[in-house]
N, C-alpha and C positions, 0 to 999 in steps of 0.2 A: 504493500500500500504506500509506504513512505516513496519506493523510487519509482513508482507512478505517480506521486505528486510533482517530484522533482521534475521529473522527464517533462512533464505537463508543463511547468513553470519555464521550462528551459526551452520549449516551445514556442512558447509565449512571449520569452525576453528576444528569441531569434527572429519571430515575426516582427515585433516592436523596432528591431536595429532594422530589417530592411524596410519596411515604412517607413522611417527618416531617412533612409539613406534616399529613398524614392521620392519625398518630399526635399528634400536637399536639394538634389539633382533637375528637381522640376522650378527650383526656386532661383539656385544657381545657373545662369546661362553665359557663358561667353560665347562675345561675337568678333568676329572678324572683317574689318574695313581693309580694304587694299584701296589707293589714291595713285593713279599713272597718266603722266602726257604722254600717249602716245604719239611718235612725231604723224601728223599728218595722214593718220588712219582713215582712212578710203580713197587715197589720191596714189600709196604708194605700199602698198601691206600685198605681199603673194600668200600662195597657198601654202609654203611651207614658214612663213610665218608668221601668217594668222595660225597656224596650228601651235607654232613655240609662244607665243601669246598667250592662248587658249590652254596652254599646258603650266606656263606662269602664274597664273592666277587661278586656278581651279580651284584650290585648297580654301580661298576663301570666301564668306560669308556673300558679300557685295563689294562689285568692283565702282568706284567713279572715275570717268575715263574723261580726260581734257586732249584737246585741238582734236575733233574728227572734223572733217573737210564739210566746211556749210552747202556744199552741194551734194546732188543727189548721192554720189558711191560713198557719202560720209554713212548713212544709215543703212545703206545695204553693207556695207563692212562690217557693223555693229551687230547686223542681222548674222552674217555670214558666223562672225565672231561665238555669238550666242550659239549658233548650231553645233558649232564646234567643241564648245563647252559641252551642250546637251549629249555630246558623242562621246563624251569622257565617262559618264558613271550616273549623272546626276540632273537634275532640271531647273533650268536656267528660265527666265525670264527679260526683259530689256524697256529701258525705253530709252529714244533721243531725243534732244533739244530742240525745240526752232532753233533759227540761224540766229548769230545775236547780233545785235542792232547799230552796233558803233560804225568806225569806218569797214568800208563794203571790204577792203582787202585787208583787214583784220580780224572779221568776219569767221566765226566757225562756231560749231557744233557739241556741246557734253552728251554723254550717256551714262545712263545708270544700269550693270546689271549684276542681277541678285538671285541667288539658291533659294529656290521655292519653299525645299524644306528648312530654311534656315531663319525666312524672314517674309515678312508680307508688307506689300505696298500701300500706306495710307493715305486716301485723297489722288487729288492728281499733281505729279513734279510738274514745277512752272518756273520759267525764266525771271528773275526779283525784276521787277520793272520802275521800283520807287528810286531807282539812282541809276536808272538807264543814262542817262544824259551824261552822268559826271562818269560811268564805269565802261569802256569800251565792249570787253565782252562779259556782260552781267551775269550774274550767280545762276546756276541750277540746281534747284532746289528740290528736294524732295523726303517724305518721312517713310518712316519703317518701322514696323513692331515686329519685334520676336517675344512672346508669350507676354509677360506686362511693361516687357522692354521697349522704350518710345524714344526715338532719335531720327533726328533730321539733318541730315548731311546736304552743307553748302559747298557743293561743288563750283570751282572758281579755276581761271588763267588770266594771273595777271599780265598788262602788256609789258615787254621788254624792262630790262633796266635801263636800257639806257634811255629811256620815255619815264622813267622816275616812277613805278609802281604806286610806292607809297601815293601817290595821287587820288590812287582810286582804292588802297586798300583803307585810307584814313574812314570812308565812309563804313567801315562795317562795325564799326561803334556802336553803332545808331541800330542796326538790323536787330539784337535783342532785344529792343523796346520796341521795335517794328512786332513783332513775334514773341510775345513774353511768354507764350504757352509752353511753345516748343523747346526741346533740349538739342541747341544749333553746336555741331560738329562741323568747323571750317575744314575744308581740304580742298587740296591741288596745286599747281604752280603759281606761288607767290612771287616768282624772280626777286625775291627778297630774303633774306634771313629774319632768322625769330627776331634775333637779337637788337632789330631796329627799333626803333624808337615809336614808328606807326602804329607799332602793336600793345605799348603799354596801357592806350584805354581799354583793350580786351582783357588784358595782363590784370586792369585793377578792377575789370569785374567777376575775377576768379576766374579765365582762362588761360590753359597754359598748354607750351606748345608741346609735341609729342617727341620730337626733336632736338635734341639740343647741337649743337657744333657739328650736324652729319651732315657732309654733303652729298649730294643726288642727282646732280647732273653729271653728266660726261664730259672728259675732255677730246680734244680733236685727235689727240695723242697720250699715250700712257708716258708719263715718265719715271722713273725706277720703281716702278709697277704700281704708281698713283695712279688710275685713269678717272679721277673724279674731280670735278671742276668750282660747283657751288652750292651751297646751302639755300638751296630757294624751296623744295617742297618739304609739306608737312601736314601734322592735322592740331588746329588747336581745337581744345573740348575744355568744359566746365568741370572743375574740381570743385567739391565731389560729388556730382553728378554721376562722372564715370569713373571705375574704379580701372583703371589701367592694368593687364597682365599680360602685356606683350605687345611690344614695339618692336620696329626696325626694317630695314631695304633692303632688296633684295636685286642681289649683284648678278642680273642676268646676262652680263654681257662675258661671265666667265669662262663660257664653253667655249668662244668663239678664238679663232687665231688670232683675229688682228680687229681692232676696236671700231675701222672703219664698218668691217660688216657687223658688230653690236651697234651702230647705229647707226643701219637700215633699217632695227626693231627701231628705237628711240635714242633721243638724247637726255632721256630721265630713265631713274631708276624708280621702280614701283616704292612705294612707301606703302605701311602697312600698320596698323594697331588691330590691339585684341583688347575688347573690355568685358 
C-alpha cells in the first residue's frame, strides 16, 4: 500500500514538471529578425544566387530586405526568392513595397518575408508617408505576432553618406509618438553608425542599438583579410521591451575566392537579432 502511494505521488510530481515545462515553453518564444541590403535584387540576382540567398537566411524567423529595384523584376525577385525559400523545408510568405517616392533614381523597393509557422502578419505593411517629403526612400513598415509577441519592424535605406543620412534619420524621433501603441524595431541601412549623435533622441527614449562597433559593409578589397568596410547596418529596439539573446552578421561572402564575386550577392552583410 505504502509504495503504491508513493508511485502515485511520483506520478503526479512527473506530470506536474512536464506541465510547466509545457507552459514555459509556450510562454517563452524566441524570435529571429534577419535585416539585408541586398544590392539591387531584381535588376541583377541569377538562379544560383537567389538560391545562396535563399539558403542564407532560411534559419530565420522574418527577413527585411532593403534596395529591391522599384520596377517591375524588383517583386518578381522577391516572389522568385520566396519560392525558393518555400523549397527549403518550410512556408514562407512575402510582401513588397510600393516604389518610394523621393527622387525617381533613388527610387526602390522593401520587402518583408516571414515563416508562417513562426509569425503572423498584423494589418496591412504600408510605406510611413508623414515624413515622405523630408525622407527620400521612406520607412516600410509592418507588425507581426508570434503567440502574445507584438512587434513592428521599420524597415529603412538611408541615402548615401555622402548626402548626410543623419538628415532624414533625425526624423525618427518623432515616429514613437506617431505610433505609441506599437513596439517599433528600427532596421536596415543606416549609412551611418550607432555611434552618431542622430541617434541619441532614440538613445534617451530607451532605444538601443543591437550593434555596437561591427561593421557590415564590404570593402572593394580585402586587406590582410579585413574585407569589411562600415558600420552602417543595425537594428535598434526598446529596452526592455525586448529581451535580446542573440545578435550578430553573418559573413556570407566567406565561401567565395575572391570578394568581387561576394559582391555580386551584396555589398552588406545580413545582420541579425534573436529576442
Amino acid at each position: 500500500m505504502y509504495k503504491k502511494s508513493v508511485k502515485v505521488y511520483y506520478n503526479k510530481f512527473l506530470f506536474l514538471i512536464v506541465l510547466c515545462c509545457l507552459l514555459i515553453s509556450n510562454c517563452v518564444v524566441a524570435i529571429s529578425v534577419c535585416s539585408w541590403n541586398i544590392k539591387d535584387i531584381g535588376n541583377s540576382k541569377n538562379e544560383f544566387e537567389l538560391e545562396f540567398i535563399a539558403k542564407t537566411i532560411k534559419n530565420y524567423d522574418v527577413i527585411a530586405i532593403q534596395e529591391v529595384v522599384a520596377g517591375e523584376g524588383g517583386a518578381k525577385a522577391i516572389a522568385l526568392l520566396s519560392d525558393k525559400l518555400n523549397r527549403l523545408g518550410n512556408k514562407w510568405d512575402y510582401c513588397v513595397s510600393d516604389a518610394t517616392t523621393g527622387s525617381a533614381y533613388k527610387s526602390e523597393r522593401y520587402a518583408f518575408i516571414w515563416k508562417t509557422s513562426s509569425v503572423k502578419i498584423v494589418g496591412k505593411p504600408f510605406l510611413e508617408k508623414k515624413f515622405a517629403l523630408e525622407i527620400d526612400r521612406e520607412p516600410f513598415i509592418c507588425t507581426f505576432k508570434c503567440n502574445d509577441v507584438v512587434f513592428t519592424l521599420v524597415n529603412f535605406h538611408a541615402i548615401t553618406k555622402s548626402k548626410q543620412p543623419e538628415r532624414e534619420i533625425k526624423y525618427f524621433k518623432f515616429l514613437p509618438e506617431v505610433y505609441p501603441t506599437l513596439n517599433l524595431i528600427f532596421c536596415g541601412d543606416f549609412n551611418c553608425p550607432q555611434s552618431h549623435s542622430v541617434f541619441n533622441p532614440l538613445k534617451k527614449m530607451g532605444y538601443k542599438s543591437s550593434l555596437v562597433g561591427q561593421k557590415t559593409s564590404l570593402r572593394q578589397k580585402c586587406i590582410n583579410n579585413d574585407c569589411l568596410a562600415s558600420e552602417y547596418d543595425n537594428f535598434f529596439y526598446k529596452s526592455p521591451s525586448f529581451k535580446l539573446t542573440n545578435v550578430g552578421i553573418v559573413h556570407f561572402y566567406k565561401p567565395f575566392a575572391d570578394i568581387k564575386e561576394a559582391r555580386r550577392i551584396s555589398d552588406h552583410c545580413p545582420i541579425f537579432i534573436e529576442f
